[in-house]
C-alpha positions as CSV (number, residue, x, y, z in Angstrom):
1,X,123.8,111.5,-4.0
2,X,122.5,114.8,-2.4
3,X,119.2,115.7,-1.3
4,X,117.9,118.4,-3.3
5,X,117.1,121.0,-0.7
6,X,120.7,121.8,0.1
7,X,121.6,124.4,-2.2
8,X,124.1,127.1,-0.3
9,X,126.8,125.9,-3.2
10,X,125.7,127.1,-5.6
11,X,126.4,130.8,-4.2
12,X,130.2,129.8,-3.8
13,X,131.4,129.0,-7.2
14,X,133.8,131.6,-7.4
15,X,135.2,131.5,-4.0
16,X,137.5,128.5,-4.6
17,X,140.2,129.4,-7.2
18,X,142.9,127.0,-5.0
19,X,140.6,124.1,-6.3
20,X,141.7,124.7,-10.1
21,X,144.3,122.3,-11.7
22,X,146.8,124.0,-13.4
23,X,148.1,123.1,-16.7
24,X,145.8,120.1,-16.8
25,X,145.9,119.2,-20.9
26,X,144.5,115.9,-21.5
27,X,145.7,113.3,-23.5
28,X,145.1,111.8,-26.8
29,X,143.5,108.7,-25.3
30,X,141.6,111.2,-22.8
31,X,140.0,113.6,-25.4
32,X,139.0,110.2,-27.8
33,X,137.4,109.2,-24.6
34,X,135.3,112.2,-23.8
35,X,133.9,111.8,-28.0
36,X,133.4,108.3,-27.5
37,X,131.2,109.1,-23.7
38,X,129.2,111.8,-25.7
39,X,128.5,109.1,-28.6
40,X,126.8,107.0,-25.9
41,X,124.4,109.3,-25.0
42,X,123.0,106.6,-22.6
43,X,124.1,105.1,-19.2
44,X,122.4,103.4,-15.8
45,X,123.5,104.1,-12.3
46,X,122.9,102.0,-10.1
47,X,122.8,103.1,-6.2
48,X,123.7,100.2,-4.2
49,X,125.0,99.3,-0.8
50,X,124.0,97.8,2.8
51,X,121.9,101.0,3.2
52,X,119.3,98.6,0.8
53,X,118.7,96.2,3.5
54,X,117.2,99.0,5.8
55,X,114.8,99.8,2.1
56,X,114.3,103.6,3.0
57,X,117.3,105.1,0.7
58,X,121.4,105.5,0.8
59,X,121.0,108.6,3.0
60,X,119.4,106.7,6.1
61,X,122.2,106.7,8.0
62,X,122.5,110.2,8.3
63,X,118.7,111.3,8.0
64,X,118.4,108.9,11.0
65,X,121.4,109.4,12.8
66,X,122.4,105.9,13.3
67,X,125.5,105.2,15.2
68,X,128.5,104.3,12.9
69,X,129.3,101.2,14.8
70,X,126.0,99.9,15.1
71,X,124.8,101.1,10.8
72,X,128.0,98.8,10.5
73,X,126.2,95.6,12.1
74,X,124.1,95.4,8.7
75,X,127.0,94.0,7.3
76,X,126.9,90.9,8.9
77,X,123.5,90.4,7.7
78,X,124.0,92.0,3.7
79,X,123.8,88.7,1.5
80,X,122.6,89.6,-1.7
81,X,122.1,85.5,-2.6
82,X,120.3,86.6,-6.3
83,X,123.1,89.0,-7.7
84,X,123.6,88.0,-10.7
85,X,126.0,90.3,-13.2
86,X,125.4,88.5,-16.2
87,X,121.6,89.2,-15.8
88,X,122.5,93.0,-14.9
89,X,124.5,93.8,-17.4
90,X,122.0,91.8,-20.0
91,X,119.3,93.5,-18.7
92,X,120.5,97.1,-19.1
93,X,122.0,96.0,-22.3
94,X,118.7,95.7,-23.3
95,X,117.9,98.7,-22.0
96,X,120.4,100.2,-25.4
97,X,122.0,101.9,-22.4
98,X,125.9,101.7,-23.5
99,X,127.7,102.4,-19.6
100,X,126.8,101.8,-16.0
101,X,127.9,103.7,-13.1
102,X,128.1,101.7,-9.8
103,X,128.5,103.3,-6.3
104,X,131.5,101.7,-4.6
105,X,131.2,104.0,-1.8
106,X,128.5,106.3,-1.1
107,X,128.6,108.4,2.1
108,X,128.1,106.0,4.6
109,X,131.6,104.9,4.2
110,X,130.8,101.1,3.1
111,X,132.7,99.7,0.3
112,X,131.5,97.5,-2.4
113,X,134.6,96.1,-3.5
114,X,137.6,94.1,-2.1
115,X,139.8,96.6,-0.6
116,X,142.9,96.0,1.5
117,X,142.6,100.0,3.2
118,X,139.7,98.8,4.5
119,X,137.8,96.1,6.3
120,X,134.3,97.6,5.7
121,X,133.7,96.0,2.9
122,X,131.4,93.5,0.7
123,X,134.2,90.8,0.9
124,X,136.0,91.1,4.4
125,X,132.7,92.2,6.5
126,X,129.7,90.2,5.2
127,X,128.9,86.5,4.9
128,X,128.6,87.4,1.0
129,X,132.2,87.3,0.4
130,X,132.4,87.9,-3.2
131,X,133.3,91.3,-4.9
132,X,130.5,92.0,-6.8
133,X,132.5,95.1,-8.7
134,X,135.0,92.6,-10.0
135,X,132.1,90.4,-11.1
136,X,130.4,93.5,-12.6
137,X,133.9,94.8,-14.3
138,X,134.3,91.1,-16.3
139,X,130.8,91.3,-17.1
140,X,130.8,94.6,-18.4
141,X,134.2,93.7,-20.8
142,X,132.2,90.9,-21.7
143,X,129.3,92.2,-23.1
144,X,130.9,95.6,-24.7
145,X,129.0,97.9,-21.8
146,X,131.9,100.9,-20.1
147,X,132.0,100.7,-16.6
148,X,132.1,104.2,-14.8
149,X,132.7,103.9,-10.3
150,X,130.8,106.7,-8.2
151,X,133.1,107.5,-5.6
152,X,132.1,109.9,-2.2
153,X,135.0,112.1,-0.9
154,X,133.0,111.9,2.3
155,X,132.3,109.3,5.1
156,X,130.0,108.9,7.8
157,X,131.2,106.3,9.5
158,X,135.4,106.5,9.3
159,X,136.7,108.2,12.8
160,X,139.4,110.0,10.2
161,X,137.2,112.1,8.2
162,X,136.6,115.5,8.7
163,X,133.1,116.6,9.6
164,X,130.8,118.6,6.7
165,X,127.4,119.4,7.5
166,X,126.0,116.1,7.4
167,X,126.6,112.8,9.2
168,X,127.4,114.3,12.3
169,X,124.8,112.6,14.5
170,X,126.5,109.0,14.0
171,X,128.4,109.3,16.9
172,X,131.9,109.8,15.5
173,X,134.3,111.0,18.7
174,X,136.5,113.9,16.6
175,X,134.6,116.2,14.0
176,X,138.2,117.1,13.2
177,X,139.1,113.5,12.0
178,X,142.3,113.3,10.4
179,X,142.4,114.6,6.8
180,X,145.9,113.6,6.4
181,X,145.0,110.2,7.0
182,X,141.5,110.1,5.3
183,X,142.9,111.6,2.1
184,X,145.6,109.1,1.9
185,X,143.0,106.4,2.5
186,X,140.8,107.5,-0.4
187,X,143.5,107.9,-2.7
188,X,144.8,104.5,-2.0
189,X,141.3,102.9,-2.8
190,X,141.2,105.3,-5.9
191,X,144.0,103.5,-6.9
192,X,142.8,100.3,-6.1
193,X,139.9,100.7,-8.5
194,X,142.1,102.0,-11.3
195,X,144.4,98.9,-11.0
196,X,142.5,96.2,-10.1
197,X,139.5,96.3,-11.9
198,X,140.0,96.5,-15.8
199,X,139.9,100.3,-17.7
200,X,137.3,102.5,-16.0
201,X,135.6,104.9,-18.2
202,X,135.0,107.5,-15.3
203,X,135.3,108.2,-12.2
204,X,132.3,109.9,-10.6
205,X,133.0,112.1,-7.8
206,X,130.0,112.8,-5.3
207,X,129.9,115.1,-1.7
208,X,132.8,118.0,-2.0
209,X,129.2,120.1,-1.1
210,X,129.7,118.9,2.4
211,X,132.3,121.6,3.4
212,X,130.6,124.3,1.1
213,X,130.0,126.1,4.8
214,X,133.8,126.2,4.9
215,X,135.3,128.0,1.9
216,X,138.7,127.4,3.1
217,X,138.4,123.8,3.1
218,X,141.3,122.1,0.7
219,X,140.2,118.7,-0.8
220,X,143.2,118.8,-2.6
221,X,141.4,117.9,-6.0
222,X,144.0,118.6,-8.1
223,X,146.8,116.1,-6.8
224,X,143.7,113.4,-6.5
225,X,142.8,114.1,-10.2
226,X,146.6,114.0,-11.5
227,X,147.1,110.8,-10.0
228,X,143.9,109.3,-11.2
229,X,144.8,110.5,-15.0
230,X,148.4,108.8,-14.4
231,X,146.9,105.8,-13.6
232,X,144.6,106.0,-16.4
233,X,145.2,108.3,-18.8
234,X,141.6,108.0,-20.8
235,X,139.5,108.0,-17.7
236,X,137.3,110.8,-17.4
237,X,137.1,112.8,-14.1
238,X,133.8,114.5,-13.4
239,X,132.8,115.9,-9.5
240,X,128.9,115.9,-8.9
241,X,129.9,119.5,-7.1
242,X,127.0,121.9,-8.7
243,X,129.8,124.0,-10.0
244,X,131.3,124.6,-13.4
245,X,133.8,122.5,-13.6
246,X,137.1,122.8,-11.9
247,X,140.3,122.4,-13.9
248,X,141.3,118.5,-14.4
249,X,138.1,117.6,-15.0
250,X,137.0,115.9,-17.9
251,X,132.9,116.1,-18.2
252,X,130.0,118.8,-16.2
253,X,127.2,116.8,-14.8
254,X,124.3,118.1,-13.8
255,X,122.2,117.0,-10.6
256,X,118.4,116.1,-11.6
257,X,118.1,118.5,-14.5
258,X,118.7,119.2,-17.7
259,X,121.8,121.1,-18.9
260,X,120.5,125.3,-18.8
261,X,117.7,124.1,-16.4
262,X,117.6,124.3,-12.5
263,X,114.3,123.0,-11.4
264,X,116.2,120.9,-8.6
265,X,117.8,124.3,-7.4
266,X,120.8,122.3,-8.3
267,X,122.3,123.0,-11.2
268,X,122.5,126.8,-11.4
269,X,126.2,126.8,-12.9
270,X,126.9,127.8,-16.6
271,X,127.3,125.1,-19.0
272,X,130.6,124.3,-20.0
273,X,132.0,123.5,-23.7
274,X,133.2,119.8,-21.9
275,X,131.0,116.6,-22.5
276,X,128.0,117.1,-20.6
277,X,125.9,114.3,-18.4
278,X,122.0,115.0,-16.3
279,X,121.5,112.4,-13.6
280,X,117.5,111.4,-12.7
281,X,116.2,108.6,-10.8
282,X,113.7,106.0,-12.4
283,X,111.2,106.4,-9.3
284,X,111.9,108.9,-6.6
285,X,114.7,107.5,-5.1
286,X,119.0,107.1,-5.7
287,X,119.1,103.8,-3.1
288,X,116.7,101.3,-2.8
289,X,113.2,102.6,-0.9
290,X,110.2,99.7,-0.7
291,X,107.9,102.7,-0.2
292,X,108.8,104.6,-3.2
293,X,106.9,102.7,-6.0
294,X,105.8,106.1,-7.8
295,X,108.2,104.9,-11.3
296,X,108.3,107.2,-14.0
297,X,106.3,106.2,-17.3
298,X,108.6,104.9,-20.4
299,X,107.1,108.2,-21.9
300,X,108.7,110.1,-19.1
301,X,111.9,108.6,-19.5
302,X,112.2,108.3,-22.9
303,X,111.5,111.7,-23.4
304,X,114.2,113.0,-20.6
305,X,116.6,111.2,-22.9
306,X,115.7,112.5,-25.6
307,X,116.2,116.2,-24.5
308,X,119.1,115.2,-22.8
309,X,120.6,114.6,-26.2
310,X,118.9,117.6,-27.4
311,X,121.0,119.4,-25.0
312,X,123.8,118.1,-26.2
313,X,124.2,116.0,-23.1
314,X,124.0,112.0,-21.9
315,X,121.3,110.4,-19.3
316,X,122.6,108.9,-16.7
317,X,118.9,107.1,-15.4
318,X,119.4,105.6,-11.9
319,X,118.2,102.0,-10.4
320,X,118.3,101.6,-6.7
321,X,119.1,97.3,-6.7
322,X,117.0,95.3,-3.7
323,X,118.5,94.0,-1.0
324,X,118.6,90.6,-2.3
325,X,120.8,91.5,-5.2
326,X,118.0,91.6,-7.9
327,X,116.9,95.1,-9.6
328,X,112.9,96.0,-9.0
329,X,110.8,94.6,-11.7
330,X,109.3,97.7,-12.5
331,X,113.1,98.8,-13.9
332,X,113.5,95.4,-15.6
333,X,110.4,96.4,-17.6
334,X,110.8,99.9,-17.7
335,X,114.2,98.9,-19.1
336,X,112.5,96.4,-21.4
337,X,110.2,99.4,-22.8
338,X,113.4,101.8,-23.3
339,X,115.4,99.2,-25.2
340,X,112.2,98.7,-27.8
341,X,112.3,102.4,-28.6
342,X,115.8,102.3,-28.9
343,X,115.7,99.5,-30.8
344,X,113.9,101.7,-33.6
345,X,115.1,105.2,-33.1
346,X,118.8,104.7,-31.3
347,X,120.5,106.5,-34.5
348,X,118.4,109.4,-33.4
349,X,120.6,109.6,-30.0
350,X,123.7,107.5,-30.2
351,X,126.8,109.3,-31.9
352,X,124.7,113.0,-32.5
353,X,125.3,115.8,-30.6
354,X,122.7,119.3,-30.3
355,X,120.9,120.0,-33.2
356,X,120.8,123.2,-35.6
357,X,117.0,124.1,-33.9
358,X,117.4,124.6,-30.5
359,X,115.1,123.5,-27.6
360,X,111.6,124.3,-28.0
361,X,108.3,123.3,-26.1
362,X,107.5,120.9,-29.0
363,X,110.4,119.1,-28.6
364,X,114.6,119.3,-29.5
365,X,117.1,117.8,-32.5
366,X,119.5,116.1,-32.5
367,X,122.3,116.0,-35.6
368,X,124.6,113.9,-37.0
369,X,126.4,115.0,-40.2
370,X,124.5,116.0,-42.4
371,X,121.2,113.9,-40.8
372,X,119.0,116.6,-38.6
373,X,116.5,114.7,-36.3
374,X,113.4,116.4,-34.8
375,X,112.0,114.9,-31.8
376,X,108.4,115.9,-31.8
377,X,107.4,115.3,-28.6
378,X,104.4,117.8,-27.3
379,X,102.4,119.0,-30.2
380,X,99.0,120.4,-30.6
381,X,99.2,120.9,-34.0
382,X,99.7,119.2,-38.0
383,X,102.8,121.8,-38.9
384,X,105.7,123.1,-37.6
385,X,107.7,125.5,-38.0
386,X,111.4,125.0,-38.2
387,X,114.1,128.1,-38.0
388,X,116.4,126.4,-40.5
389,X,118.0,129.2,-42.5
390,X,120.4,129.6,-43.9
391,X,120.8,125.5,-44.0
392,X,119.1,124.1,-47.0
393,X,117.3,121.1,-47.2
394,X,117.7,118.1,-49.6
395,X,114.9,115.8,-48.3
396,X,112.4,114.9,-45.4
397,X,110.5,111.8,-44.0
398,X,109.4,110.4,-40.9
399,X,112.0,108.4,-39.7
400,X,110.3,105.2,-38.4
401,X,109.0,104.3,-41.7
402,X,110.7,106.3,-44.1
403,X,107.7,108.1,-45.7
404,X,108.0,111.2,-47.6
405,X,107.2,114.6,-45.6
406,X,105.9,117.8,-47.2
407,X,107.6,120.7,-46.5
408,X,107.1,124.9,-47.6
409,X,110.1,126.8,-47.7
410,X,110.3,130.6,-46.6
411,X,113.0,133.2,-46.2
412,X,113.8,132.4,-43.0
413,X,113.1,128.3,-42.8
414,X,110.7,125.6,-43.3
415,X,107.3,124.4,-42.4
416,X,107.0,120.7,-42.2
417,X,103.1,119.5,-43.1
418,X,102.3,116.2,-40.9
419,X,99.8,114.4,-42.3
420,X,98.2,114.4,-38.7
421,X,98.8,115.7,-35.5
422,X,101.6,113.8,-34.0
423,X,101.0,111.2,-31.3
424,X,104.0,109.2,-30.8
425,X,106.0,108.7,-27.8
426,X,108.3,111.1,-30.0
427,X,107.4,111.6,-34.2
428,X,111.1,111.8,-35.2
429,X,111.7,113.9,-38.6
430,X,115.0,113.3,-40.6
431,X,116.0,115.8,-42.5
432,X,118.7,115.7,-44.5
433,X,120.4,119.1,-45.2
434,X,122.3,120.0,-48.5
């Protein structure tokens, strides 16, 4: 993932129009899979790698400028003796999150799944030997959760890949690499991943910021992304570039913020009409940090998921797993306290898109059919106003219990009459409209 205070992207959008895919038209199988992602509305990711053992996040290598061959000696050492995916995927199952997203590469270059293209990885280069991602894949099947793979075009520790503007104090001989040979290399493991490992909902680009000081740079995005929808038709394609999205892709994600937001000073691109996803972290963190204990409330979370759906977008909410294989305790039961919400207001989220009454600082909707939902969540006040016209309303009651609301009708909505000033983690309204 990227560290927020690298923003000279965002200027650049326009400058790349040899990135576009042309006459990209997705498939049957691809557009059903881009309604069925938006009906999930929720998924974990789950930043994970040898970088945990050093407990100070996945960019440590490069904020630290460890040597490539000496960052690869933790390897040796990585023996995560308590992973258990059963236990994951049960755990975030509870969570009524319906996807996970799993790093098998991140920028340092170490893979977390069997691959013959290379030998740095969780089965050929630590005493561990098992391939936790096939695990994790069976598990997922198993238990009815999608499986999405976060995938980094860059590396700081292969001799081949060209230099960006990061990793470049690891001690790499050539900041010219070989891009002939690196692109091959990832494009090989691509297609390990499509083939080997079940059907993958997405795959979840991260890092084509690193050349964004070299506009001419080619990634050659649009032979990678043809290949990947050959192998799988119905998986989606999104690029964690801070751009609106370049041809060939299937969803726009947006970088610790909400779709139309840009508080990160990351996501100042328009918002696209494809399935949209926001990306947040549970503490402060994307990898694993002992210092970081400073966790988001379930208020806090529940509440960025719920105007993520107001947005019309999905929450992607990310866990940085220990060392040891196990996930903090303070995510188990943050998890925990989601999945009881859920429990009770999931029809609010899963399968709706943006409601009829757009953001506000009270709150958001969300809509399904004919069912409008209002999330009250900040309100100061027994009424509220709703712009609804011209939609007519049939009924109103407070979801969680079903109860009867009042409601005044006027020429250019309604006002609905609480019986009390709200105070619920979110006082959800249905409203069903005529």
């Amino acid at each position: 993932m990227k560290r927020s205070m690298i923003t000279a992207a965002l200027v650049l959008g326009t400058l790349f129009p040899t990135l576009a895919q042309t006459n990209y038209t997705p498939t049957a199988e691809n557009i059903k899979a881009r309604e069925e992602f938006q009906d999930r509305k929720f998924g974990i990711f789950l930043h994970w790698g040898i970088y945990s053992m050093l407990a100070s996040g996945e960019w440590t290598m490069n904020n630290n400028d460890l040597n490539y061959k000496e960052y690869a000696k933790l390897a040796e050492g990585f023996y995560p003796s308590k992973f258990d995916a059963a236990k994951w995927v049960s755990d975030i199952k509870s969570s009524g999150a319906k996807y996970i997203c799993l790093t098998t590469r991140h920028h340092d270059g170490f893979s977390m799944f069997d691959s013959k293209w290379s030998d740095f990885n969780i089965v050929k280069a630590t005493p561990f030997k098992r391939d936790i991602l096939k695990e994790l894949a069976a598990e997922c099947k198993k238990q009815g959760i999608k499986l999405h793979l976060y995938y980094s075009h860059i590396d700081w520790s292969r001799e081949d890949a060209v230099w960006g503007r990061t990793g470049n104090g690891t001690g790499r001989p050539n900041p010219k690499g070989n891009w002939k040979s690196y692109y091959k290399f990832m494009n090989n493991q691509l297609t390990e991943l499509l083939t080997n490992y079940g059907e993958v909902g997405a795959i979840w680009f991260d890092g084509w910021w690193d050349q964004d000081q070299n506009p001419g740079f080619d990634w050659q995005l649009p032979e990678q992304y043809a290949m990947i929808h050959k192998l799988q038709p119905a998986c989606l394609i999104g690029n964690n570039h801070h751009h609106a999205p370049f041809e060939g892709e299937d969803f726009q994600m947006f970088e610790r913020d909400l779709p139309g937001e840009n508080q990160s000073g990351l996501s100042g691109q328009k918002i696209s009409h494809l399935p949209l996803e926001t990306c947040e972290t549970m503490n402060g963190m994307w990898g694993y940090k002992i210092a970081d204990q400073n966790y988001k409330s379930t208020k806090e979370l529940i509440h960025y998921l719920v105007k993520a759906a107001g947005k019309g977008a999905n929450l992607l909410m990310n866990i940085g797993p220990q060392p040891n294989g196990e996930m903090p305790a303070t995510a188990i039961d943050r998890l925990k306290e989601i999945g009881k919400w859920m429990n009770v207001y999931g029809e609010t989220i899963y399968g709706t898109r943006a409601g009829l009454v757009e953001p506000h600082p009270w709150g958001v909707s969300t809509q399904k059919g004919n069912k409008l939902y209002i999330h009250i969540l900040n309100l100061q006040d027994d009424a509220l106003y709703l712009p609804l016209a011209p939609a007519k309303v049939n009924s109103m009651v407070k979801f969680a219990d079903k109860s009867k609301l009042n409601f005044s009708k006027s020429k250019n909505g309604i006002t609905i009459n609480l019986p009390e000033v709200p105070k619920d983690i979110d006082y959800v309204v249905e409203v069903t409209l005529k």
